[in-house]
C-alpha positions in Angstrom: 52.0 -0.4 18.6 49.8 -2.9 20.0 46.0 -3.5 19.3 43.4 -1.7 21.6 41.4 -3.9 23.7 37.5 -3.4 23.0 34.5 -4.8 22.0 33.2 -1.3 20.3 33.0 -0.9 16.2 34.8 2.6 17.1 37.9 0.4 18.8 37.5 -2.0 15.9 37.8 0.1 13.2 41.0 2.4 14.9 42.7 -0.9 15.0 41.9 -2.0 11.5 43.0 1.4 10.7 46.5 1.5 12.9 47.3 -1.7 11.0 46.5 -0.3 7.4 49.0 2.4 8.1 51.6 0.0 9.5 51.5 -1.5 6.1 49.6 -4.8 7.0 47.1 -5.8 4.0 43.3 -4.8 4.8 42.2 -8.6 4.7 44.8 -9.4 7.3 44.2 -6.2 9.4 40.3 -6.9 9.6 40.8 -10.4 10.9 43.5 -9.7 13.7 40.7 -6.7 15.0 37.8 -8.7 15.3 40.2 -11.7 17.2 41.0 -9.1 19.4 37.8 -8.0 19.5 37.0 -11.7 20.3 39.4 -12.4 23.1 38.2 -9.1 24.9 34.4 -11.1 24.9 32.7 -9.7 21.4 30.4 -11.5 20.3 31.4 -11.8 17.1 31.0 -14.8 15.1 33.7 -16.4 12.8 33.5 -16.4 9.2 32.0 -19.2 7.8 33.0 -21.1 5.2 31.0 -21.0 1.5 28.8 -23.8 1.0 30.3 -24.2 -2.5 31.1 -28.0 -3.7 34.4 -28.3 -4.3 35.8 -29.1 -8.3 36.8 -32.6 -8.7 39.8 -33.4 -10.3 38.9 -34.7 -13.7 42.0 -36.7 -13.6 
């Protein structure tokens, strides 16, 4: 079944639950919501990455 289009946490959070029962991992279920979210004008902004240094290679 398609995603509901919505800006709303309710809408959010039935798609993020639709998706769980489909069988889609929670991780990947959370991100497709809020893009929907997104493209129906949320103002939600995207996850940003850690500020972590990366390990150099010791070799």
């Amino acid at each position: 079944m398609p995603l509901k289009k919505g800006t709303s946490r309710k809408v959010i959070g039935q798609n993020i639950k639709e998706m769980e029962a489909s069988g889609h991992p929670k991780k990947v279920a959370i991100a497709a919501s809020l893009n929907e979210a997104r493209k129906s004008g949320a103002k939600i902004p995207k996850k940003k990455k850690s500020s972590k240094p990366k390990k150099k290679n010791p070799y």
